[in-house]
C-alpha positions in Angstrom: 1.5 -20.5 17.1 2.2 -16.8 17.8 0.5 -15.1 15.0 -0.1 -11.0 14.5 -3.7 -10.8 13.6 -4.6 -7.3 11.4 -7.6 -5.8 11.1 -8.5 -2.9 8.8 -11.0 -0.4 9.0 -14.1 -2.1 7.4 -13.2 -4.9 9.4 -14.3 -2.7 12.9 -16.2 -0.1 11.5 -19.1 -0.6 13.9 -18.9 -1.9 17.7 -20.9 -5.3 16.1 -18.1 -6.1 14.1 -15.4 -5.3 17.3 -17.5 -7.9 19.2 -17.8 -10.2 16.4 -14.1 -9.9 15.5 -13.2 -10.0 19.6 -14.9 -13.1 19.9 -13.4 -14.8 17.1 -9.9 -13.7 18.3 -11.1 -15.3 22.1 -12.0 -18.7 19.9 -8.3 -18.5 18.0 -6.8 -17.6 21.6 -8.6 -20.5 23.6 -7.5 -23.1 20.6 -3.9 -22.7 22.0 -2.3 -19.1 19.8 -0.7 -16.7 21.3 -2.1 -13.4 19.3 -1.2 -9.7 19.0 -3.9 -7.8 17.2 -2.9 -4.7 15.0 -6.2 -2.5 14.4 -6.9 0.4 12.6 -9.8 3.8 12.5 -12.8 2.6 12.5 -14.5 3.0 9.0 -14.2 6.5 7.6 -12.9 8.0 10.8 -9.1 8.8 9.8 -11.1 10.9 6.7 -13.4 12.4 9.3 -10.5 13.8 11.1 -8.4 15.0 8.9 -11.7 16.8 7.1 -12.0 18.7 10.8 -7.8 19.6 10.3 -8.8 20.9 6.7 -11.9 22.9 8.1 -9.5 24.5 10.8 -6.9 25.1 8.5 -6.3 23.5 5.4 -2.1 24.5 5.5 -2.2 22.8 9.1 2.0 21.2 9.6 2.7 17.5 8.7 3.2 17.0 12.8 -0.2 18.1 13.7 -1.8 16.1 10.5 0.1 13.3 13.2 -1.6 14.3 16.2 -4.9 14.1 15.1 -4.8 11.5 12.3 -3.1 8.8 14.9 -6.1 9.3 17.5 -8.5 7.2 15.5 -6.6 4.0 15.7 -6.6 4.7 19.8 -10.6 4.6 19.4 -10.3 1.2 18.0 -8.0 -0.1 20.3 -9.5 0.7 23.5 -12.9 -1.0 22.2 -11.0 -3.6 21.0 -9.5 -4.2 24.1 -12.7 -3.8 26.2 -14.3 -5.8 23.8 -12.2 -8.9 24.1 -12.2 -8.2 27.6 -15.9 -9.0 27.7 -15.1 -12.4 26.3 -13.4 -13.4 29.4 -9.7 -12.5 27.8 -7.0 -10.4 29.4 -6.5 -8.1 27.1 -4.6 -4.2 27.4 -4.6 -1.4 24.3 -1.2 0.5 23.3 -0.5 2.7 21.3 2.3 2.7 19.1 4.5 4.1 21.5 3.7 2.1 24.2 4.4 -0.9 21.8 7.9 0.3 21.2 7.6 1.3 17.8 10.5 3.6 16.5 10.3 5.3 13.5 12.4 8.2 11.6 11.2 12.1 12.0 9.5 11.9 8.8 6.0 13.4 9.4 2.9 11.6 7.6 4.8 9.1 5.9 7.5 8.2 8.3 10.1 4.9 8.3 10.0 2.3 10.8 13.4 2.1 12.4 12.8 -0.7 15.3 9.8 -2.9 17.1 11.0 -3.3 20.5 9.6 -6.9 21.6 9.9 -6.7 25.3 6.8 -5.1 26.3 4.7 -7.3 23.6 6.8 -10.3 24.9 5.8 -9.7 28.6 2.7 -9.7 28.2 2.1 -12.0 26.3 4.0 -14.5 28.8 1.4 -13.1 31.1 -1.5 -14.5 28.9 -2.8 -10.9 28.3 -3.4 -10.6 24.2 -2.0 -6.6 23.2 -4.2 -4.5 20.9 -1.8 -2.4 19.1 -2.5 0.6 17.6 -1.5 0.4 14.0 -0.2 3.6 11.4 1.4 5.2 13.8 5.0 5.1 16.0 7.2 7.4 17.7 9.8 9.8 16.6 13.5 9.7 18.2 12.1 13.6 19.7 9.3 11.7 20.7 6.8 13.2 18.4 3.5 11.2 17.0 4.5 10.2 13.5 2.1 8.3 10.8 3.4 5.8 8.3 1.4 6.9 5.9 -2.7 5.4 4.5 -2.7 1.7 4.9 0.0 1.9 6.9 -1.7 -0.4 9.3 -0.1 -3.1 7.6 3.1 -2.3 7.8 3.0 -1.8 11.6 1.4 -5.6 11.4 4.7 -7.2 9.4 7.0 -5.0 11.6 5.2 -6.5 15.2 5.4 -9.8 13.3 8.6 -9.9 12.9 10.0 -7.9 16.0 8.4 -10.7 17.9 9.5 -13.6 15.7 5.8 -14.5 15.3 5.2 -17.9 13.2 2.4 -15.8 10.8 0.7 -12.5 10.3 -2.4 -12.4 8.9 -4.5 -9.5 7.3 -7.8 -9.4 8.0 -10.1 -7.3 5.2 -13.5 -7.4 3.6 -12.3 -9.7 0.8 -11.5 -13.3 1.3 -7.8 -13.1 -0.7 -6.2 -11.9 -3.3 -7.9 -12.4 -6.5 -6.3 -11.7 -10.3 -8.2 -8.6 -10.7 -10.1 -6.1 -9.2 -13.9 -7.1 -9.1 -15.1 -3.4 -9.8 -13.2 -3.5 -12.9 -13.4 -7.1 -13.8 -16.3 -9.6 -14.1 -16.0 -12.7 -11.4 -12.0 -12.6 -11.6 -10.2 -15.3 -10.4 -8.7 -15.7 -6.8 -5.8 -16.8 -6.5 -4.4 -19.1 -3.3 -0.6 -18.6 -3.2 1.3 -16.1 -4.7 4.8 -14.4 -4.4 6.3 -11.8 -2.6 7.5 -10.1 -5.8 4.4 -10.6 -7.4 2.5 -9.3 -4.7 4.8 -6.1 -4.3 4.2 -5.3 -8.2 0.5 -5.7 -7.5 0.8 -3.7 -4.6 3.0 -0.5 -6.4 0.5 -0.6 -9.4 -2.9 -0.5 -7.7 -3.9 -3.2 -5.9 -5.6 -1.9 -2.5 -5.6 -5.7 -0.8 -2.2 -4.7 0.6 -0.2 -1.7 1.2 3.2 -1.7 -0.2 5.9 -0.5 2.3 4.0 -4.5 4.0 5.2 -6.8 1.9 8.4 -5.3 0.9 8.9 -5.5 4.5 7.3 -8.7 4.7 10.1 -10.6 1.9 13.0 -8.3 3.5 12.4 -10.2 6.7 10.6 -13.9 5.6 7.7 -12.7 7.4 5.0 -15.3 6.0 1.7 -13.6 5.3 -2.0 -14.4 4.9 -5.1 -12.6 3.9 -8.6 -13.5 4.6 -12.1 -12.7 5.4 -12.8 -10.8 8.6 -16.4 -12.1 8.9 -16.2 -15.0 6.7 -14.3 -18.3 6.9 -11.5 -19.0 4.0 -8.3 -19.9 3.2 -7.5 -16.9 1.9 -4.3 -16.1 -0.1 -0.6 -17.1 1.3 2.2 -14.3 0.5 5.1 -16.2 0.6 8.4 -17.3 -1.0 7.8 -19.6 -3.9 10.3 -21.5 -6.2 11.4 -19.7 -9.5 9.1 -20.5 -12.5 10.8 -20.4 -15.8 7.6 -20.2 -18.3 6.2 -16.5 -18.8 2.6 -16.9 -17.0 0.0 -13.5 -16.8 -1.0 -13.7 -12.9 -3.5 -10.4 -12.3 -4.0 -6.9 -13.4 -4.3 -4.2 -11.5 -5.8 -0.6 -11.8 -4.8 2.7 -10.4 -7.1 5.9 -10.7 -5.3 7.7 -8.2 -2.1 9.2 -10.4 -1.5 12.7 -11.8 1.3 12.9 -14.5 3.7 15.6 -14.5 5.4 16.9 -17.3 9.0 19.3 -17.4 9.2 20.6 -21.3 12.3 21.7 -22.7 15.3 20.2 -20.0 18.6 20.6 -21.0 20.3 17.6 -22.5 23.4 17.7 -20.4 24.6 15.4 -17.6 23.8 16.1 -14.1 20.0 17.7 -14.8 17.7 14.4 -14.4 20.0 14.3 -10.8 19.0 18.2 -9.7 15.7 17.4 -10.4 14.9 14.0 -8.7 17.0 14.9 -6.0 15.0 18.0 -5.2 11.5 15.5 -5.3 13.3 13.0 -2.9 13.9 16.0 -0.2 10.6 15.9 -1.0 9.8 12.4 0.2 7.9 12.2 -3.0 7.2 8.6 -4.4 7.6 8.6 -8.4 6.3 5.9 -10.7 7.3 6.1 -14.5 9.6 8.1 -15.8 9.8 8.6 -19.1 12.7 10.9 -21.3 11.7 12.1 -24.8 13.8 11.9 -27.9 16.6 14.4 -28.1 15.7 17.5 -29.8 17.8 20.5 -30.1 19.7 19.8 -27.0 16.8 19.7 -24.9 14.4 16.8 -23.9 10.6 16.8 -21.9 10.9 14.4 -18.9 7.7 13.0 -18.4 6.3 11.3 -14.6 3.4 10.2 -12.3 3.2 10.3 -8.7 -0.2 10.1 -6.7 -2.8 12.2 -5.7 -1.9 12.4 -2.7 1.8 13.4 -3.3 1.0 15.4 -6.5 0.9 19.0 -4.9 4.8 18.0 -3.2 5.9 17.2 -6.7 4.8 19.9 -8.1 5.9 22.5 -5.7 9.3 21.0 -5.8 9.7 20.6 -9.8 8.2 24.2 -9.5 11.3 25.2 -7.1 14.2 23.4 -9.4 12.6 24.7 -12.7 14.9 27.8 -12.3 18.1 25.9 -11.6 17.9 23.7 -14.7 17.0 25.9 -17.3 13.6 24.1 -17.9 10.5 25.2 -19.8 7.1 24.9 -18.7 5.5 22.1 -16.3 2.3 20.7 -17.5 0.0 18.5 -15.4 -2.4 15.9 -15.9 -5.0 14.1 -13.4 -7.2 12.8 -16.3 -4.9 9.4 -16.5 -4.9 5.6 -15.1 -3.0 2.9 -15.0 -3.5 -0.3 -16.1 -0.5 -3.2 -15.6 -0.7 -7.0 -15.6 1.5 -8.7 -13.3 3.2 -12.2 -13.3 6.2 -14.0 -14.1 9.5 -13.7 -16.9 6.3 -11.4 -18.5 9.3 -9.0 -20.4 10.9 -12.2 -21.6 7.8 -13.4 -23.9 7.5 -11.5 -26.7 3.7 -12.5 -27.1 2.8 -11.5 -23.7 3.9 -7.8 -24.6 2.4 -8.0 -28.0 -1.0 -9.2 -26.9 -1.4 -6.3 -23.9 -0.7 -3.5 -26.6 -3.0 -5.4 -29.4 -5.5 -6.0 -26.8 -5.9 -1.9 -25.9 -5.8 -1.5 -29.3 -8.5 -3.8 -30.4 -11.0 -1.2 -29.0 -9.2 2.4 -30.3 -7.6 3.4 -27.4 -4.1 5.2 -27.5 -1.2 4.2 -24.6 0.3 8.1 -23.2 3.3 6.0 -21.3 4.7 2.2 -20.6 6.8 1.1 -18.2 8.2 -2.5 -17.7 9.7 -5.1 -15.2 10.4 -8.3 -15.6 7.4 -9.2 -13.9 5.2 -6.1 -15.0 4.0 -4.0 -17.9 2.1 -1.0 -17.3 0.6 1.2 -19.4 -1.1 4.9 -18.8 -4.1 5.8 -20.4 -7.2 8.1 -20.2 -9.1 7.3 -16.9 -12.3 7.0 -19.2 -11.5 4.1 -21.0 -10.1 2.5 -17.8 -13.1 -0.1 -17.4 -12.8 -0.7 -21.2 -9.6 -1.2 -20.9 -9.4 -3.5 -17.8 -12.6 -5.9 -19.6 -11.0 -6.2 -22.6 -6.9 -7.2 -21.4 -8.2 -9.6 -18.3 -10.5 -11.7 -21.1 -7.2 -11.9 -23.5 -5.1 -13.1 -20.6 -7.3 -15.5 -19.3 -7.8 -13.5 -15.6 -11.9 -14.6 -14.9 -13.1 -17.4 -14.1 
């Protein structure tokens, strides 16, 4: 097969686990695949660097947060290389320029525009496996851009299918996807095979096993996915298209510390103002989560929204800038909030499913600040400090441990 092999940064966060990895991928290689590897930093080293930016100045520009975030993936590569290299295989790093990744001029979180396979291609008709450097691409000026943390991922779906490779599987400290996350959750269960869709809603609402902008990538372009063990054998979890079930089934929950609510008092009730706002937030580049409107009141409404830590001081620079425009009152915060969700299938459409998440938080006296629903999702936001309370309580009424 020719299969794009992943590895994050727990998986090669010491040069014993390159060499153990390396000589697994020479094993894989000599039992007939052809293999691209996708790496990322090595451990914390991506934190370590940008800590250094911060240190020199802490207002540093999005393209020099590029520069020197992207050099920790050319670490891994070169070792990676060099390592596999040692095992007798021809083997050559790149990074994601000389893999012919394109992306857009979006600093820090930029979109991947192509995957040129010719230079991937060639050498892997040559018998040489590439090391590719993953997170990063190159701008149409040329510039280093980023796609953003765990973006390492997305650069493995995107080789995967710029070469038309026959798998692409994520290598991580865990050994699949399992229905809940086991810092939250006592022994949850794992689960073997599970859906695109169902992995994206896991994905948007905490999860960590995957980033995002992958598997929405991944069921754009039928790009078959698995994740397994980097030091351990298992059949991990397949992320793939699977048939339509009709009966409402609770899959996993998922957690999210990571969000800050935002909160614009006193909007004007009049057509045209949610528009000024959330365009000024997509200049932005700024990824909302629920949105909530209040009841009318005296021709004025609060709008109420969560975005991540990571993105909160964007969102509230540009809510900030458009507060004049609209005629709004004041803008409160909040970083004290979490997210809990439970993710499945047809989950809106049962009636008992929604009654026995609500009944379930309120079995133990804690009070939902915001919901939001899919047909496959419910989420609800609560105080961070009654998130492992929470999480305990809702994955024993759903049936999520083993």
């Amino acid at each position: 097969m020719l299969v794009v092999q992943k590895y994050g940064g727990t998986s090669v966060e010491t040069t014993e686990k390159i060499l153990k990895i390396a000589e697994k991928i020479a094993q894989d290689y000599d039992r007939g695949d052809k293999i691209v590897v996708v790496v990322s930093a090595m451990g914390k080293t991506t934190n370590y660097l940008i800590n250094l930016l911060d240190q020199v100045n802490p207002n540093a520009n999005s393209r020099e947060y590029d520069m020197i975030a992207s050099t920790g993936e050319q670490i891994s590569i070169a070792l990676m290389a060099s390592a596999l290299s040692r095992y007798g295989k021809k083997s050559v790093s790149l990074t994601g320029f000389q893999a012919g990744i394109d992306t857009d001029s979006t600093y820090s979180r930029a979109a991947l525009k192509r995957v040129y396979r010719g230079k991937l291609m060639s050498l892997i008709d040559d018998g040489i496996i590439p090391v590719v450097a993953g997170f990063q691409g190159i701008s149409p000026s040329g510039d280093i851009t980023t796609l953003g943390r765990g973006g390492s991922d997305t650069t493995a779906v995107a080789v995967a299918y710029g070469i038309g490779a026959d798998l692409c599987e994520i290598y991580t400290d865990v050994d699949g996807v399992y229905a809940a996350d086991p810092r939250y959750v006592d022994k949850p269960k794992k689960i073997d095979k599970i859906s695109y869709d169902e992995m994206i809603e896991m994905a948007a609402h905490g999860a960590k096993v995957l980033h995002l902008r992958s598997v929405e990538l991944a069921r754009r372009y039928h790009v078959k996915l698995v994740v397994k063990h980097a030091h351990m054998k298992s059949e991990g979890t397949i992320i793939e298209e699977v048939g339509r079930l009709e009966e409402p089934l609770v899959r996993s929950l998922t957690v999210d510390e990571g969000i800050v609510k935002i909160v614009i008092e006193d909007v004007p009730d009049i057509p045209g103002i949610a528009a000024k706002t959330f365009k000024q937030l997509s200049d932005g580049h700024v990824s909302l989560d629920m949105i909530v409107q209040s009841m009318h009141r005296d021709g004025k409404n609060d709008i109420a929204f969560t975005v991540s830590k990571e993105e909160f001081k964007d969102a509230l620079e540009a809510v900030n800038h458009v507060k004049e425009e609209i005629k709004a009152g004041n803008i409160h915060s909040d970083d004290t909030m979490a997210k809990i969700s439970i993710v499945g299938v047809n989950i809106i459409g049962s009636s008992e499913i929604v009654y026995n998440m609500f009944d379930a938080i309120a079995s133990i006296g804690v009070n939902i600040d915001m919901i939001s629903t899919s047909n496959s999702r419910i989420s609800c936001v609560i105080k961070r400090e009654k998130l492992r309370e929470v999480a305990k309580v809702v994955s024993k009424r759903f049936g999520l441990e083993e």
